[in-house]
N, C-alpha and C positions, 0 to 999 in steps of 0.2 A: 386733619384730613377726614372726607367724609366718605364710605363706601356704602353706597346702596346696594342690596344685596334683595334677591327676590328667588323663591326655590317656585319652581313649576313643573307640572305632570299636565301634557296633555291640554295645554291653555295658550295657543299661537295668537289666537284673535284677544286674548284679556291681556295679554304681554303689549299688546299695542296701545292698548290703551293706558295702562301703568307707567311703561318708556316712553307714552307721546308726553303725558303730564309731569315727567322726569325733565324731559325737555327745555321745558317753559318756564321752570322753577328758576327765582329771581336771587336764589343763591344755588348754585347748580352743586349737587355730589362732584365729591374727586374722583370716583368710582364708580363702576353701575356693572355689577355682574347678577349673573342670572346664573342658579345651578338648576339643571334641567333632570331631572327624577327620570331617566330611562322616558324617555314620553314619545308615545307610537305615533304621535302626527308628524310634521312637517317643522318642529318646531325650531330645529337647529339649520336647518335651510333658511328659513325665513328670515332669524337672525342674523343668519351671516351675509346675507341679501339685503337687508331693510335696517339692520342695528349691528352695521359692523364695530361701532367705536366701541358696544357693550363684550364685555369678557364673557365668556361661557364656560361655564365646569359642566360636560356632560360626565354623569355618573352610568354606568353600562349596565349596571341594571337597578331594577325600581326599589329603593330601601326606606321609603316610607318617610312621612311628614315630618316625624322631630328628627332623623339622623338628615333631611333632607336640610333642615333647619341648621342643625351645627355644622355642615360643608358650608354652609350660603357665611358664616361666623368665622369657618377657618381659613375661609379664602381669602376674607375680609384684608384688607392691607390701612385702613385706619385707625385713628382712635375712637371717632366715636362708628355706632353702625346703625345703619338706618335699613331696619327691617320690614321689609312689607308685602304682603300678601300678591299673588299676581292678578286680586280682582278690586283692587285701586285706583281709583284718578285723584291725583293730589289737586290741591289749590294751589295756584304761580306759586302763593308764600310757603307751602306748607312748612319745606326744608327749613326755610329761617326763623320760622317761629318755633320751630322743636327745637335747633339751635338755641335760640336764645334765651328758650323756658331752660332747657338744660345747663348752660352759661350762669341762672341768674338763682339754681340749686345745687350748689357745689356737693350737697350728700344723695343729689339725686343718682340713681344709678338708669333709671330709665326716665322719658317722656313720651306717655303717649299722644294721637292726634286725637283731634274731635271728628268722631266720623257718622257722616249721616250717609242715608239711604242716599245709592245710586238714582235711583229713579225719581223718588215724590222728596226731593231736593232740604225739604221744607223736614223733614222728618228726622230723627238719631235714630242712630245704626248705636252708638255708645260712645257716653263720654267720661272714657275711665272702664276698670274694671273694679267690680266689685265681691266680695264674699262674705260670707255667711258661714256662723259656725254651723251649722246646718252640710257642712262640707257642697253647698251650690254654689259654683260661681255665677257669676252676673254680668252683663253690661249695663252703667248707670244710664240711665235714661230712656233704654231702647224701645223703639215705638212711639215717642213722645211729639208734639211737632218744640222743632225747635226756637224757644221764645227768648233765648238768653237767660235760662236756667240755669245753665251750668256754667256759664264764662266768669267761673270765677279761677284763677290759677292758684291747684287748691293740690295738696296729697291724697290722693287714692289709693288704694289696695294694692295694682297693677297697672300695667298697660298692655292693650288688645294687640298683640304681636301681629295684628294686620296693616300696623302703621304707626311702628314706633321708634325711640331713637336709642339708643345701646351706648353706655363707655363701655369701650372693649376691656378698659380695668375692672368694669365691675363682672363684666359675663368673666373674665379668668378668674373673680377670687370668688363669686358666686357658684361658679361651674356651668356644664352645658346643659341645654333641654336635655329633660331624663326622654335618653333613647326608648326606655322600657317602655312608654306611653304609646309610643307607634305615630299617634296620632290623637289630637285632644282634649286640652287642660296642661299640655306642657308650659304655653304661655303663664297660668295662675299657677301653677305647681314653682315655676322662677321666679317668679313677684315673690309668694309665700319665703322659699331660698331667701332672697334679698332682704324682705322685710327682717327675718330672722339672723342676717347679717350685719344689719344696723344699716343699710341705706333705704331712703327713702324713694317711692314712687309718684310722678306726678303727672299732670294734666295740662298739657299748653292747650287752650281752649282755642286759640286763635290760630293755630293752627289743623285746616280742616281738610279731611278728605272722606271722597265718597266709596262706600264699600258696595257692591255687586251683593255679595255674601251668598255663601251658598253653591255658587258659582262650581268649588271644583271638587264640596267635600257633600255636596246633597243636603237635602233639607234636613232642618235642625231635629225632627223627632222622626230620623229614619234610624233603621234598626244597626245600622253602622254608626251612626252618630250616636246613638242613646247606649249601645253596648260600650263602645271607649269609653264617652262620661261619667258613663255607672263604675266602671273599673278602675280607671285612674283616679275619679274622687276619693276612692277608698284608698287609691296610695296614698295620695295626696295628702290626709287624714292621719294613717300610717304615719308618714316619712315625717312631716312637718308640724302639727298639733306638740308643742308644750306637754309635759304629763300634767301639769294646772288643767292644760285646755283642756286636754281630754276627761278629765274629772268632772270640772264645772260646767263643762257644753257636753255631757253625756246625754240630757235629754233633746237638746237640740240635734245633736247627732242620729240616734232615736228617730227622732220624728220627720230630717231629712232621708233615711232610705227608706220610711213609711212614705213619703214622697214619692221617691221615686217607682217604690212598686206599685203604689196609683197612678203613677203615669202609664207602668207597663201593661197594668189590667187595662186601661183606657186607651192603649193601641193596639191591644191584644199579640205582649209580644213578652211577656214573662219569659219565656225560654230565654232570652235574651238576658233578661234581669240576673234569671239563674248560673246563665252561663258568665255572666260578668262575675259574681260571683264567687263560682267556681276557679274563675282564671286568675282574679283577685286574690286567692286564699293562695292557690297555687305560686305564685310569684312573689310572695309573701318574706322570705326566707331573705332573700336580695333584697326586697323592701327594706326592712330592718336592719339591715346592714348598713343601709343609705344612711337609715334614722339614726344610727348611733353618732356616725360623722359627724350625720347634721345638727342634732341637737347638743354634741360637745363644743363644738365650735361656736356657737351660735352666742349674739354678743345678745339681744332682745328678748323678752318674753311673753307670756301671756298680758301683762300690765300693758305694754308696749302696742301691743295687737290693737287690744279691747276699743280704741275709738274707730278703728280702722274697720271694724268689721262685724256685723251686723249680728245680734244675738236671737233672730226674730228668725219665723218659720214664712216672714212677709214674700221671700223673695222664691220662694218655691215655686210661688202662680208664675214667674219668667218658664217653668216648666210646666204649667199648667194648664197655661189658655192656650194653647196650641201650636202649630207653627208660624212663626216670626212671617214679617215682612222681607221680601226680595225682590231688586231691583232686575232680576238674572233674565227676568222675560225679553228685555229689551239685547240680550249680548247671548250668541249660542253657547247652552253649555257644554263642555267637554261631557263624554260616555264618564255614565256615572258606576265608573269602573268599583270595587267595594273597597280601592284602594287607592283610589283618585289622591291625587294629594293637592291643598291648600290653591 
């Protein structure tokens, strides 16, 4: 059984476009609910008008992208779950080809899609996720036009929880998005989880959708977005680095928040850097606690990691040249509340 599952704040008009391309898919979901994030539009009117057969978990008030994220997982009534952002349009196939990349890696715990730019069609949005011990995550390709670079059905890092497919065995023995995150890098903080569990991540290439992006959480180097990333990297770091890793990629670590506080001098938003942090040291204490768990349990190690994940400071410039491409011009966006979610 397959539950598609989609959490949204504030996004009536990107929900139609998500559930129209739900639609059309040539192996349809057994499911299709939406958890609605307290969302001050019209959003549960419209659904129960325009998308009665979809279920709705309205939550009463707004509790944020990753607890928004685990309701959309507990609602779920399948085995596998097919998660996806509400600023998606799938391809007819999409569903069946995450199905069948997932079917054809029995240690897979996730597939992700191949997702290009909404708009210039021709382009990646990213195929795959990727990281760096530099503590930066990545999307492989993004920016690129798409030449058949990546269609190869290959293991990666993660999958971009914009458009991915879930055994519901592996999110219960891996556990839930860490609430703590609020919002972004919970997706690469559960890949990191999983790999350290001994299942594998992969890439159905042939299976493609188009992401908006940007759409409901603001552009990628606004001071909301670069505050989570900077904060949760360092959980992230914290919780899930090996003590190998963190010995042997001490200077890549290094050189990753040298990174990032050049980005901060280059939007002129250091307070933000600092505040991240400060918020980071402070939550600390709970961090560590994760990490004992996680690293007793944990069947993988640094040997494990090492093909998977880039030892280079290469991928820093994805932080560097500026803000990404978005297809969002063409679809209005929701108020870019500083709590917008996904």
């Amino acid at each position: 059984m397959i539950s598609a599952v989609i959490p949204t704040h504030d996004g009536r008009e990107l929900l139609d476009i998500v559930l129209g391309s739900l639609a059309l898919q040539t192996r349809a979901p057994d499911e299709i609910v939406v958890v609605d994030d307290a969302s001050g539009d019209d959003t549960l009117a419209h659904l129960a008008e325009h998308w009665p057969a979809v279920r709705v978990v309205a939550l009463a008030e707004n509790v944020g992208v990753t607890v928004a994220l685990n309701r959309c997982i507990a609602a779920a009534r399948g085995d596998l779950v097919l998660l996806l952002n509400n600023d998606v349009e799938l391809a007819p196939d999409c569903v069946a080809e995450l199905v069948a990349a997932l079917d054809a890696a029995p240690q897979a715990a996730v597939v992700g899609a191949k997702l290009r730019d909404y708009t210039e069609r021709d382009l990646l949005d990213g195929a795959g996720d990727g990281y760096s011990w530099t503590g930066l995550a990545f999307r492989r390709g993004q920016g690129e036009p798409d030449r058949g670079q990546y269609d190869s059905d290959v293991e990666v890092f993660g999958a971009c929880a914009a458009a991915a497919l879930y055994r519901a065995s592996a999110l219960a023995q891996v556990g839930a998005f860490d609430e703590q995150f609020h919002a972004l890098g919970e997706d690469a903080d559960w890949s990191f989880r999983a790999q350290l569990a001994g299942f594998s991540c992969r890439l159905a290439p042939k299976a493609v959708a188009y992401h908006i992006g940007s759409a409901s959480l603001g552009p990628r180097l606004s001071k909301f977005t670069l505050y989570h990333n900077w904060r949760n990297q360092i959980w992230t770091i914290a919780k899930d680095y090996p003590a190998a890793a963190l010995a042997v990629h001490a200077p890549d670590l290094l050189a990753g928040q040298l990174a990032n506080l050049l980005v901060a001098v280059r939007q002129r938003c250091v307070g933000s850097w600092l505040r991240a942090w400060r918020d980071a040291l402070a939550g600390m204490p709970t961090v560590l606690k994760k990490r004992r768990a996680i690293q007793r349990s944990r069947r993988h190690g640094r040997r494990e990691l090492e093909p998977l994940i880039d030892s280079t400071l290469a991928r820093a410039r994805w932080w560097l040249r500026g803000p990404g491409r978005s297809g969002a011009a063409t679809v209005r966006r929701p108020p870019q509340d500083p709590d917008a979610r996904r």
